[in-house]
Backbone as a ProteinNet text record, in pm:
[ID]
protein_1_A
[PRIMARY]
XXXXXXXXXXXXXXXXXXXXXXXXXXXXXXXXXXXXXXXXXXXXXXXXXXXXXXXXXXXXXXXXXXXXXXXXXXXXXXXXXXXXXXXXXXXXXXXXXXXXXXXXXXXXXXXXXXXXXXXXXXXXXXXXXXXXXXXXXXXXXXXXXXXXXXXXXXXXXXXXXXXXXXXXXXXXXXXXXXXXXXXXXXXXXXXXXXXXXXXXXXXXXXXXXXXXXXXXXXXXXXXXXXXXXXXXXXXXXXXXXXXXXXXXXXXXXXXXXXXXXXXXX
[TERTIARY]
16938.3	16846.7	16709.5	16588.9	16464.6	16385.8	16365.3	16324.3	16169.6	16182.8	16058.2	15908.6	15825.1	15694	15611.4	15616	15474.7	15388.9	15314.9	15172.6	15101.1	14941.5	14854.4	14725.2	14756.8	14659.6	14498.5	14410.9	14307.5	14174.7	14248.2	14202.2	14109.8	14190.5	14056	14223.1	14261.4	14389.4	14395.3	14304.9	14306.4	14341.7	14269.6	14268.8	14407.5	14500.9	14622.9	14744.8	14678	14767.1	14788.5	14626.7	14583.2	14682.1	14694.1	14740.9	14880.5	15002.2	15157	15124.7	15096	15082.5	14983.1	14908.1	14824.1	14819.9	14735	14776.5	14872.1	14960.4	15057.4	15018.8	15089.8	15069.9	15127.9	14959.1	14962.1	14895	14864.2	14789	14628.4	14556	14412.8	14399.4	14253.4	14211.5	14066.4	14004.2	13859.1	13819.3	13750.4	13622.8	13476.2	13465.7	13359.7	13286.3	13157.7	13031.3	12913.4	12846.5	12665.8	12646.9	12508.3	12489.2	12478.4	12494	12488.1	12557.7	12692.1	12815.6	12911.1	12917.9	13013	13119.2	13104.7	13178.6	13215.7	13090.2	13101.8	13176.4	13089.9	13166.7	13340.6	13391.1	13554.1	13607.7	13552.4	13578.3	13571.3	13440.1	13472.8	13540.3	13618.7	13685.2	13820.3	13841.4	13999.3	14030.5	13929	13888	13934.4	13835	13876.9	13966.6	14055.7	14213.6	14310.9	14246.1	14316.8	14343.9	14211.5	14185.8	14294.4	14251.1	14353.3	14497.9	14536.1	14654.2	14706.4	14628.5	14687	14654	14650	14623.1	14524.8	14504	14491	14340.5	14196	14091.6	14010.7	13947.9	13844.8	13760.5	13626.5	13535.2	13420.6	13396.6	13318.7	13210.2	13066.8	12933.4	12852.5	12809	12690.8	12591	12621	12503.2	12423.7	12480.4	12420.4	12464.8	12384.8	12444.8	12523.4	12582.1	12683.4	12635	12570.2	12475	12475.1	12411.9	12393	12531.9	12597.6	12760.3	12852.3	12813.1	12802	12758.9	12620.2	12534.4	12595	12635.9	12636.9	12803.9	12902.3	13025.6	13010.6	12909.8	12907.9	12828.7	12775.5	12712.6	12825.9	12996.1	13112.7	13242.4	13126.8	13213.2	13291.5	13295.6	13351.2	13308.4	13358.7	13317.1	13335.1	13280.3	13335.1	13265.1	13180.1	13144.1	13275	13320.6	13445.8	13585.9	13580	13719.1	13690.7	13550.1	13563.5	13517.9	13479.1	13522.7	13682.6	13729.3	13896.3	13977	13927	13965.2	14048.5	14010.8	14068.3	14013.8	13901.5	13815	13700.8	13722.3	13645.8	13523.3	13412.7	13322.4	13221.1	13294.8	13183	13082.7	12954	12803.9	12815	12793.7	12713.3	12624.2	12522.2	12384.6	12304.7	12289.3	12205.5	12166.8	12342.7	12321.8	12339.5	12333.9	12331.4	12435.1	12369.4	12455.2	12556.3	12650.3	12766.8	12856.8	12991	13122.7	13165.7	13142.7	13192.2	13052.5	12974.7	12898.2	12897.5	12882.1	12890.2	12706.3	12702.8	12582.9	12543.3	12648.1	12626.2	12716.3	12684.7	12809.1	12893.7	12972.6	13045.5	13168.2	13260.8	13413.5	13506.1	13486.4	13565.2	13579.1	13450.4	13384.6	13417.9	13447.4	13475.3	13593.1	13717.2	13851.3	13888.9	13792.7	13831.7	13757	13669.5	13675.8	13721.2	13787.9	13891.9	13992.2	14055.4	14190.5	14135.8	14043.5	14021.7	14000	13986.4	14004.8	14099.6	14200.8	14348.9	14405.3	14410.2	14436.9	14368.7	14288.8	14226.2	14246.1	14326.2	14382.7	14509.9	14572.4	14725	14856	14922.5	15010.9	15038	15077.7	15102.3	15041.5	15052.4	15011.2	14830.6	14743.7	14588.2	14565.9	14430.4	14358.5	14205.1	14177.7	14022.5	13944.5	13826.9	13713.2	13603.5	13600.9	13479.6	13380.3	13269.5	13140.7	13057.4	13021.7	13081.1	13106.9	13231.1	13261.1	13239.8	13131.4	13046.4	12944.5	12900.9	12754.9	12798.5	12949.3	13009.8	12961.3	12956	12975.7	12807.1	12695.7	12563.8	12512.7	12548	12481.4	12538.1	12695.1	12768.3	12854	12848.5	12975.5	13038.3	13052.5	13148.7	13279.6	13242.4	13378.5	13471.9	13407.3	13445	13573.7	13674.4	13786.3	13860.9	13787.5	13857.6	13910.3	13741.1	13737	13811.4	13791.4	13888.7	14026.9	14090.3	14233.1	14254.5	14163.7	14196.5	14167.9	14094.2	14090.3	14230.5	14243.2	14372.8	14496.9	14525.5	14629.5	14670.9	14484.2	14521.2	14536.3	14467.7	14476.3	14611.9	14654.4	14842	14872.3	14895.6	14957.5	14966.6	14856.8	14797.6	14851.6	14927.3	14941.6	14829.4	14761.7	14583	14643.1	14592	14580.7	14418.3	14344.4	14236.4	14170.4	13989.4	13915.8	13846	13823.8	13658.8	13573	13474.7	13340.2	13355.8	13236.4	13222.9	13110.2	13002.6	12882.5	12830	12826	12774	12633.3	12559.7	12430.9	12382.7	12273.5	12221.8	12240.2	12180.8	12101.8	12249.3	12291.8	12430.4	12612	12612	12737.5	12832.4	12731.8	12865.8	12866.1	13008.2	13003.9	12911.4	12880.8	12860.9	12993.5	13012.5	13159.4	13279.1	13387.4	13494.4	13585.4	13591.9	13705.9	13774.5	13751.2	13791.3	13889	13866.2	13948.5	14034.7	14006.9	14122.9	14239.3	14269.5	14333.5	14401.5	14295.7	14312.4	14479.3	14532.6	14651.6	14587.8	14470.6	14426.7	14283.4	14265.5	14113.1	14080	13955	13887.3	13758.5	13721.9	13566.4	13475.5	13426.4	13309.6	13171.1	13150.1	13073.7	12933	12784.8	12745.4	12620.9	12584.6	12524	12427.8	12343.6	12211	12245.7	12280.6	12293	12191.7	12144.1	12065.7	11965.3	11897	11792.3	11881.4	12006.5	12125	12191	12185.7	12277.9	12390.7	12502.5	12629.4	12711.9	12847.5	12931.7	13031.5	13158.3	13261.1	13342.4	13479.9	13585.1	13705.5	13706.1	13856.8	13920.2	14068.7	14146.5	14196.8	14141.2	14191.3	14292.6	14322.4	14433.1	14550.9	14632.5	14741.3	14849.6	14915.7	15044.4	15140.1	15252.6	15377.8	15368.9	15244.4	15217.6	15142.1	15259.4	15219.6	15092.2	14998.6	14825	14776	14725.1	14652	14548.7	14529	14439.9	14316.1	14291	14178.3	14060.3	13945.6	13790.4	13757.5	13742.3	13709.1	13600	13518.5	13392.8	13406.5	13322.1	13298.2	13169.6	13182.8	13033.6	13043.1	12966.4	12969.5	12879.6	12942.5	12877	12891.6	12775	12820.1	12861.2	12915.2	13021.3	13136.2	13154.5	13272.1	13326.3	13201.9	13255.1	13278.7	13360.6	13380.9	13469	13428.5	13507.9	13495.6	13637.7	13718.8	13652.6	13619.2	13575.6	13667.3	13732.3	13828.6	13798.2	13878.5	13899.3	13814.6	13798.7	13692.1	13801.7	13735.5	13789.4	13719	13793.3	13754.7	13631	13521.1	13382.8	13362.8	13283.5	13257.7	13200.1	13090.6	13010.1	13112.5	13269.4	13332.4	13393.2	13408.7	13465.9	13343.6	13264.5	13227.6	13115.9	13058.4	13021.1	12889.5	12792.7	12642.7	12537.7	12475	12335.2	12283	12258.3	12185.8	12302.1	12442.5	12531	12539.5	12552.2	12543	12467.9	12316.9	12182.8	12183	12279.7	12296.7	12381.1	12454.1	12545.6	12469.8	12435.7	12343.8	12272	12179.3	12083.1	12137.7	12263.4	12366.8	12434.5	12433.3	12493.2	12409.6	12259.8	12161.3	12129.8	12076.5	12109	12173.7	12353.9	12411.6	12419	12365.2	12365	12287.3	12106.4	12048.3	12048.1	12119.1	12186.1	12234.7	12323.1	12374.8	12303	12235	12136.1	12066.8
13476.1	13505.8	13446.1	13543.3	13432.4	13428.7	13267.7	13227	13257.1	13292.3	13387	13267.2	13315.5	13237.7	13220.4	13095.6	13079	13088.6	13158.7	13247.9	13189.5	13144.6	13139.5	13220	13297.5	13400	13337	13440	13453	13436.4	13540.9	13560.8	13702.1	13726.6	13878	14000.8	14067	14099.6	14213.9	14282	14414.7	14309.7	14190.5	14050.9	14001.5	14011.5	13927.2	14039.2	14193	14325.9	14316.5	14317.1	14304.1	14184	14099	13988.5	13984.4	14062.3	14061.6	13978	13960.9	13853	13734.3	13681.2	13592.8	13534.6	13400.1	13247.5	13199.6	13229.5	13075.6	12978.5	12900.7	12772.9	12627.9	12555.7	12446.6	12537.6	12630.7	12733.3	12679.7	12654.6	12617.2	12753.4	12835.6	12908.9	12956.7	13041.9	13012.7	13135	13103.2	13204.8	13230.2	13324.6	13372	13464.6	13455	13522.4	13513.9	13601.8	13559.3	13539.6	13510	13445	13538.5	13522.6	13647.4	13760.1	13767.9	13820.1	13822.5	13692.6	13686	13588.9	13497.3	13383.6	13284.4	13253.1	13156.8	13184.7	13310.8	13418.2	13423.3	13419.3	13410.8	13312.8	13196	13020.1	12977.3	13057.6	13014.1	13051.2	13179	13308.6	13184.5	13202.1	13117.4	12989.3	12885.6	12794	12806.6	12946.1	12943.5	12985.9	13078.4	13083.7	12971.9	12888.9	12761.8	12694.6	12691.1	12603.2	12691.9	12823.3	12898.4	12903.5	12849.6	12800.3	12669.6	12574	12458.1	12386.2	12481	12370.6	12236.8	12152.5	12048.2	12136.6	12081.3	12210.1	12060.5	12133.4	12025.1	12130.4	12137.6	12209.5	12074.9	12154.9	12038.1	12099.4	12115.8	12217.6	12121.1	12169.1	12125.4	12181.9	12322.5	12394.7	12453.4	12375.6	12419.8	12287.2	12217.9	12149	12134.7	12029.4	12057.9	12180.7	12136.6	12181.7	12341.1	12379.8	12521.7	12621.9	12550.2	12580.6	12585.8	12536.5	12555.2	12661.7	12680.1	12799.1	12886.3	12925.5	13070.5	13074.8	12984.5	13013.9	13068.1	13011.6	13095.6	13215.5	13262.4	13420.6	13509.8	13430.2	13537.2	13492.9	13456.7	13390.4	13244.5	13201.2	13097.1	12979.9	12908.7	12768.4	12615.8	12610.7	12516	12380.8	12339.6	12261.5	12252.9	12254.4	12256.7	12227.4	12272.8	12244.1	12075.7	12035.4	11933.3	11836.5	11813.8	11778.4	11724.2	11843.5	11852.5	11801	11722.3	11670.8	11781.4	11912.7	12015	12011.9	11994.7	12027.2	11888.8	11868.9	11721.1	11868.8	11819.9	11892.2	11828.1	11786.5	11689.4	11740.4	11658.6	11720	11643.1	11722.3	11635.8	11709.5	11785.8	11830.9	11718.2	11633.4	11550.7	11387.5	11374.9	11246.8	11133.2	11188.3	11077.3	10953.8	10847.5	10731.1	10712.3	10850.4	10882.9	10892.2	10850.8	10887.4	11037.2	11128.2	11234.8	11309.9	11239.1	11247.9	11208.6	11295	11252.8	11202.3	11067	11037.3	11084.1	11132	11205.7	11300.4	11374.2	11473.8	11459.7	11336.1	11246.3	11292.4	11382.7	11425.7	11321.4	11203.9	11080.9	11091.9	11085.8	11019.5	11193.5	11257.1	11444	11413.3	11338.7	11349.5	11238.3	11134.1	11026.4	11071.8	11150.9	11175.6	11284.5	11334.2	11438.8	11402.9	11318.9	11232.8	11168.1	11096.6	11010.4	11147.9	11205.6	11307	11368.7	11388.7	11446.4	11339	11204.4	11129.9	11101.4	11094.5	11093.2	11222.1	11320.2	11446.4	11451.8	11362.8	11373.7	11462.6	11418.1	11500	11638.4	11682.2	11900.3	11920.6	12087.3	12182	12186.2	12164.8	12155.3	12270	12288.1	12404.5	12367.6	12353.7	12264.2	12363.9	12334.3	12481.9	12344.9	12399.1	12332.9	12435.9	12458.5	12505.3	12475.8	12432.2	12483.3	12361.3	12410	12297.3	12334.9	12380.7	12443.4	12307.2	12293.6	12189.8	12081.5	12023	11862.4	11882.3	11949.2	11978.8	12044.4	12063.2	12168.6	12094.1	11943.3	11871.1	11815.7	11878.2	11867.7	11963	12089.3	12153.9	12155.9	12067.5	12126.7	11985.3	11953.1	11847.4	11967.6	12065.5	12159.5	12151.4	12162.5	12206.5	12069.5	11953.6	11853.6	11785.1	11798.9	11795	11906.8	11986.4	12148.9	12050.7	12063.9	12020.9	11860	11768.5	11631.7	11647.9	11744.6	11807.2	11849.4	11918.3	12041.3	11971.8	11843.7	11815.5	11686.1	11608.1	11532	11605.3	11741.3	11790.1	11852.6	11925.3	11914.9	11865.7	11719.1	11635.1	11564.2	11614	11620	11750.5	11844.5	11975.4	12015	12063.6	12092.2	12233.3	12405.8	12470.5	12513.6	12547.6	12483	12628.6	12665.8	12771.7	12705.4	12709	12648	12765.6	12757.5	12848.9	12812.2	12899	12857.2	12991.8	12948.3	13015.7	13083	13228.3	13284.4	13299.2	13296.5	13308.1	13484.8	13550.4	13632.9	13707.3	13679.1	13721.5	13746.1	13686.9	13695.4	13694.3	13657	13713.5	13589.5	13495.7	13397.8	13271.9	13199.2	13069	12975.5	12875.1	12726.2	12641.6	12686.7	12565.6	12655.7	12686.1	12807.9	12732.3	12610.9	12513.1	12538.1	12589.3	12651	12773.5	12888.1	12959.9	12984.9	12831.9	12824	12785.1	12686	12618.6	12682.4	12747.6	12833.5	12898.6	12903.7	12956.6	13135.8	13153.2	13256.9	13310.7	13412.5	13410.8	13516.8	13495.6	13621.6	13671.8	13752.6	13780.8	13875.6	13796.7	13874.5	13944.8	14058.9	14118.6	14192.4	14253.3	14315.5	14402	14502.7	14619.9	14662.4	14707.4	14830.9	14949.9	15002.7	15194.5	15253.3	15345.4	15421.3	15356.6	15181.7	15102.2	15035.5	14984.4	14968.3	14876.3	14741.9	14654.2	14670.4	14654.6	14668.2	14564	14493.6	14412.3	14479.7	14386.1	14418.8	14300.6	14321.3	14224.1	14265.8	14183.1	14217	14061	14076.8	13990.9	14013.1	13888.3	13918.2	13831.4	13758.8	13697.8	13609.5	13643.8	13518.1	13539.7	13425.2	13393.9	13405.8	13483.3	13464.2	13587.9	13649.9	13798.9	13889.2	14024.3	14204	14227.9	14122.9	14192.3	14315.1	14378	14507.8	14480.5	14553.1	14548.6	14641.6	14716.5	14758.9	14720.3	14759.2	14672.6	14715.3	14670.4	14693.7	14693.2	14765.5	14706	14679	14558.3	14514.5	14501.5	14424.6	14421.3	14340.5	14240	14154.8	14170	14178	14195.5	14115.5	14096.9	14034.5	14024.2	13903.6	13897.7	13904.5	13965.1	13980.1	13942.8	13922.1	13871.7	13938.4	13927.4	13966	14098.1	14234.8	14334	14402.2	14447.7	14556.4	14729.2	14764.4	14938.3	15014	14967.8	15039.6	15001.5	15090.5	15077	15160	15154.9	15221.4	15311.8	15451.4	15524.2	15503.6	15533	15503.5	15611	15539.5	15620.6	15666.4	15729.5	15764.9	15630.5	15539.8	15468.9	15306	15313.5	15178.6	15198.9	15363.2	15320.8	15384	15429.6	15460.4	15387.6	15383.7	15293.4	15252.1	15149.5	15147.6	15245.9	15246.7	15374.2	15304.8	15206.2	15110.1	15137	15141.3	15102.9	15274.1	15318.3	15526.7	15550.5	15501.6	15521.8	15447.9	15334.6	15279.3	15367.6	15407.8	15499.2	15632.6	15693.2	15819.6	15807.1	15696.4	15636.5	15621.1	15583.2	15528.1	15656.3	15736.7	15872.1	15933	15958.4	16037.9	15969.3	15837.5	15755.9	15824.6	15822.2	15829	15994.1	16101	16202.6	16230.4	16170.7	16168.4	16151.3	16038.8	15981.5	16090.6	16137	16245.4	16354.6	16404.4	16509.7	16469.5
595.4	485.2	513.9	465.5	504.1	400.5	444.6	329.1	249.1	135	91.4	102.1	123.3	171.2	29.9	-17	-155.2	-124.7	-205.3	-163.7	-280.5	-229.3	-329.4	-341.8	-500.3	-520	-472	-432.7	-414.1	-513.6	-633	-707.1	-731.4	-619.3	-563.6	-563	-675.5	-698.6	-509.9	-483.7	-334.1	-235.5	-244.1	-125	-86.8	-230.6	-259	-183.5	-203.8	-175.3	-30.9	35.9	204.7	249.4	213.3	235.2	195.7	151.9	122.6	35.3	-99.1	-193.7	-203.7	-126.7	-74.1	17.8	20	102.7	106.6	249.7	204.9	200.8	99.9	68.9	193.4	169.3	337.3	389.3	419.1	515.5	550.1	631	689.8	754.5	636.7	689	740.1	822	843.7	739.1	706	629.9	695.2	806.3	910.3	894.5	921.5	900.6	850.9	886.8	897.4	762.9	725.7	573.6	520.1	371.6	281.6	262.2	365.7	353.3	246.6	183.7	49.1	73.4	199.2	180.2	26.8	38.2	-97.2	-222.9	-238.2	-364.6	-386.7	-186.9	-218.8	-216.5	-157	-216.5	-345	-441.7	-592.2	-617.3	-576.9	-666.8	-640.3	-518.5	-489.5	-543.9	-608.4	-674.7	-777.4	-873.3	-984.5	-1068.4	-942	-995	-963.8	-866.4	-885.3	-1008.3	-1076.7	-1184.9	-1300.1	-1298.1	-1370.8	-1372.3	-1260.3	-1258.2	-1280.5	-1281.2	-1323.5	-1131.5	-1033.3	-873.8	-940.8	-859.1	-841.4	-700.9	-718.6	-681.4	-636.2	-540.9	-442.7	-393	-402.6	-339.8	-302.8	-155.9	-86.9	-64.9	-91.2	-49.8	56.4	165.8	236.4	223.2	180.2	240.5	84.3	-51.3	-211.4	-269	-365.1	-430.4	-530.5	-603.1	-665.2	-810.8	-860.3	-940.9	-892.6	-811.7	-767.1	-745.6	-728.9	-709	-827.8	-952.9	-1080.7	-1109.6	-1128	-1164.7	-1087.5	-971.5	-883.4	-977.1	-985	-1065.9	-1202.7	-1250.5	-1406.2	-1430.1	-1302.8	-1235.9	-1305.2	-1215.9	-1280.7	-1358.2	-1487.6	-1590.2	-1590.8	-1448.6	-1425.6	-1435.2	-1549	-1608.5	-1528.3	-1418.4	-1307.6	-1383.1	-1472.9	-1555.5	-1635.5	-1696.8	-1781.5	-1739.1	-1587.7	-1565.5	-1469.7	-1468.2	-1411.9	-1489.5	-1623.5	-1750.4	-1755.6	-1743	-1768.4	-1693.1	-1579.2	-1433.4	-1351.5	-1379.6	-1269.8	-1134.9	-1178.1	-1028.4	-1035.6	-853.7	-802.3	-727.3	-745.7	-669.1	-590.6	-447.7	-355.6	-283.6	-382.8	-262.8	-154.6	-36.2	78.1	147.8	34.9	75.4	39.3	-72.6	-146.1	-62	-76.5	-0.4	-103.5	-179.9	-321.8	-297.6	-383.8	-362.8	-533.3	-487.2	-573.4	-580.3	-646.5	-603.6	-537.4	-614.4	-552.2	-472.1	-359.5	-262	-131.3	-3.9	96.9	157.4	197.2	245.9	344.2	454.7	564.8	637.4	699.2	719.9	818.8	815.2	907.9	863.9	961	964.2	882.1	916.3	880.5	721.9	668.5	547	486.9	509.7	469.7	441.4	536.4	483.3	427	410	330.6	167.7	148.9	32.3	-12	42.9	28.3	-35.8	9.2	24.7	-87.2	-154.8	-217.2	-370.3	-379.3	-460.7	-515.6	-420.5	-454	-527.3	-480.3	-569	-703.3	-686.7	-854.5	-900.4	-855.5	-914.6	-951.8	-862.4	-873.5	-790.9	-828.9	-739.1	-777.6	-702.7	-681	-591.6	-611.7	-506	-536.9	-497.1	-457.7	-347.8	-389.8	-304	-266.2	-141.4	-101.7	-50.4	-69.4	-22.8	72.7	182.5	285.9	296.5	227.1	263.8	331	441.7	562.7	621.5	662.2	794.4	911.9	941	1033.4	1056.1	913.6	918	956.8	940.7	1032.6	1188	1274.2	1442.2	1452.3	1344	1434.6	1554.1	1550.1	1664.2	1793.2	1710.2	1860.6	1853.4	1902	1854.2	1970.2	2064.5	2188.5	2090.8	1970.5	1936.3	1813.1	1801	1652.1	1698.4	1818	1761.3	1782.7	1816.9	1799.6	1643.6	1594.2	1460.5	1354.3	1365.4	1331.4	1355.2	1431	1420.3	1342.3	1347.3	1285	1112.2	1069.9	935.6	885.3	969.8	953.7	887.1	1055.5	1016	919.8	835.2	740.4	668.8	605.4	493.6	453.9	585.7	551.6	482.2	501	482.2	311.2	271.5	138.7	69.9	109.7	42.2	1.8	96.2	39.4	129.6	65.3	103.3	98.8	270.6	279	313.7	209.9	288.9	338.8	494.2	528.8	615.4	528.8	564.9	691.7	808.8	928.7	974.4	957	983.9	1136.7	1131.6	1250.2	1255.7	1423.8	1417.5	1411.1	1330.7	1274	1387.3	1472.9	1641.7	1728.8	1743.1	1844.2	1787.8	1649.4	1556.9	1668.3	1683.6	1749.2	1686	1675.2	1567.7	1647.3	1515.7	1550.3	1618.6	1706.7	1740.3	1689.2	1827.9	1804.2	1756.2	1709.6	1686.2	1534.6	1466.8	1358.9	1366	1437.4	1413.4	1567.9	1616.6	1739.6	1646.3	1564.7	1528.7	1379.7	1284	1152.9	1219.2	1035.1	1049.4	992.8	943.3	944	928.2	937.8	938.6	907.9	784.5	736.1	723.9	816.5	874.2	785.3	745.8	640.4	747.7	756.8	821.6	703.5	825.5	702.2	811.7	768	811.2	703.7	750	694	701.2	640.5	638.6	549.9	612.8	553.7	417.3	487.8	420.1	319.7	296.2	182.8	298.9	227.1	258.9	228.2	337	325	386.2	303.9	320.4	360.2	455.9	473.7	518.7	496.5	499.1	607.6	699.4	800	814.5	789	774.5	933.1	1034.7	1199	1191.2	1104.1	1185	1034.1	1020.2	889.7	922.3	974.4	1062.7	963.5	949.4	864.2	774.8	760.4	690.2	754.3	676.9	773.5	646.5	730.2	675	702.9	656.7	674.3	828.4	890.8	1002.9	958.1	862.9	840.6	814.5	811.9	747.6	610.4	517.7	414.5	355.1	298.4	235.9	89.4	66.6	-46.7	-91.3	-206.5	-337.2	-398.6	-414.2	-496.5	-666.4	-763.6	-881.7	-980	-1072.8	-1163.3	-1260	-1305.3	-1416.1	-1386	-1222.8	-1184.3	-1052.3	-1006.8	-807	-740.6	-605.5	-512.2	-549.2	-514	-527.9	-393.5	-398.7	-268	-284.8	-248.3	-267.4	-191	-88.7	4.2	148.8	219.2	398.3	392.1	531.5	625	728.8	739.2	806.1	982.1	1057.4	1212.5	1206.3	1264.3	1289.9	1407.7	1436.1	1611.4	1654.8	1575.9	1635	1647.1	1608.3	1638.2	1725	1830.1	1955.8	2053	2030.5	2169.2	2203.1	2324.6	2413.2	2350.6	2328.4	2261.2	2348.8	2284.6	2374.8	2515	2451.1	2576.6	2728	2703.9	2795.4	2884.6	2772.3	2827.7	2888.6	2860.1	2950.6	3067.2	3069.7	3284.6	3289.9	3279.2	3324.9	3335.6	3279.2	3318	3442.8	3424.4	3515.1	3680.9	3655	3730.3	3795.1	3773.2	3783.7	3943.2	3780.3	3866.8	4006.8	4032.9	4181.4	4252.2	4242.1	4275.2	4355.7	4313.7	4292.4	4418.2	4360	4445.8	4613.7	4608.8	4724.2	4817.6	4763.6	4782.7	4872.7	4774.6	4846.5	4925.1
[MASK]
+++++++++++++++++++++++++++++++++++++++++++++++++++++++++++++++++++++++++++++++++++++++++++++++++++++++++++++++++++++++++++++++++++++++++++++++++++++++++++++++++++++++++++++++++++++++++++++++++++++++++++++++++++++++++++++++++++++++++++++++++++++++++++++++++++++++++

């Protein structure tokens, strides 16, 4: 018999479908892509069905402060002031620097899982759900340590029953991470992508990788709106322009041809 896998909702109901029910729970996953994709949007969302459930919720921001991370939650109805009132949710800045309990002075890996850890406990025991925005920004000055650090995260936060999103930021210009150490180690990973069509910004979502579930392999595009967040619009049908070769590559080859031809004669 096998044994059925606890899954924790998303909060994004198409996300939870793509996914055989959700996150498993303990799961460290990456959340990848260029800015303005809709990362953040699915860290509050997964947050604030935490809180809706009763999890035990840790969101960590580098890259907005706590404050701003508030405001963008009550964009879609979500009262992240209230539930941390209520001691649902610990929300640690370490953009500010502030000399505060729930503040990181610097963006030192160490001092990330010691107030991590120092949070769950002032939360208590259960099942908890932690959001790293970005744990990209621990490694910008060294990233040949990301997957050292990536795995010494991983495996305190285990250990804590922390089921973990951490952002992990691509560059605009080349669509390549800060430091691959994140989704060497991630038990899954979900790549937020985004395109111009026809002068119209466009989002999209592909789930490449969640160990233990038959995920969908398709790309999806999404929208983020308000009042309501992160929404699914559907898959994407196979285009001519996702398999065949780029222009630039056809034109050596043409180029490459005619030479050849020449030669010839």
């Amino acid at each position: 018999m096998v044994e059925e896998i606890e899954r924790l909702s998303t909060g994004i109901s198409e996300l939870d479908r793509i996914l055989s029910g959700g996150i498993p729970r303990g799961f460290f996953i990456a959340i990848t892509g260029e800015p303005g994709t809709g990362k953040t949007i699915c860290c509050i969302t997964f947050i604030n069905e935490g809180i809706r459930c009763n999890d035990r919720c840790i969101y960590v921001s580098t890259e907005e402060s706590a404050d701003s991370i508030i405001r963008q939650a009550s964009q879609f109805n979500f009262d992240f002031k209230k539930a941390i009132e209520e001691k649902k949710l610990i929300l640690i800045d370490a953009l500010m620097g502030k000399d505060e309990q729930w503040s990181l002075k610097s963006l030192d890996v160490e001092e990330l899982v010691n107030k991590v850890v120092e949070a769950k406990k002032a939360l208590g025991y259960g099942r908890a759900r932690l959001v790293v925005d970005s744990l990209s920004a621990f490694w910008l000055d060294k990233p040949a340590m990301a997957r050292r650090y990536s795995y010494f995260v991983k495996k305190v936060f285990f250990k804590w029953d922390l089921t973990v999103l951490a952002t992990s930021q691509y560059a605009i210009s080349t669509s390549e991470a800060f430091g691959w150490g994140v989704e060497h180690i991630a038990d899954g990973i979900i790549r937020f992508r985004r395109s111009v069509k026809s002068g119209v910004l466009k989002r999209y979502l592909l789930v490449e990788k969640m160990r233990q579930t038959p995920h969908s392999l398709n790309m999806f595009e999404i929208a983020i709106v308000d009042g309501k967040g992160l929404v699914i619009l559907g898959s994407l049908e196979e285009r001519k322009e996702d398999i065949a070769l780029p222009k630039e590559v056809i034109e050596k080859i043409k180029k490459a041809k005619e030479m050849k031809e020449a030669e010839i004669e």
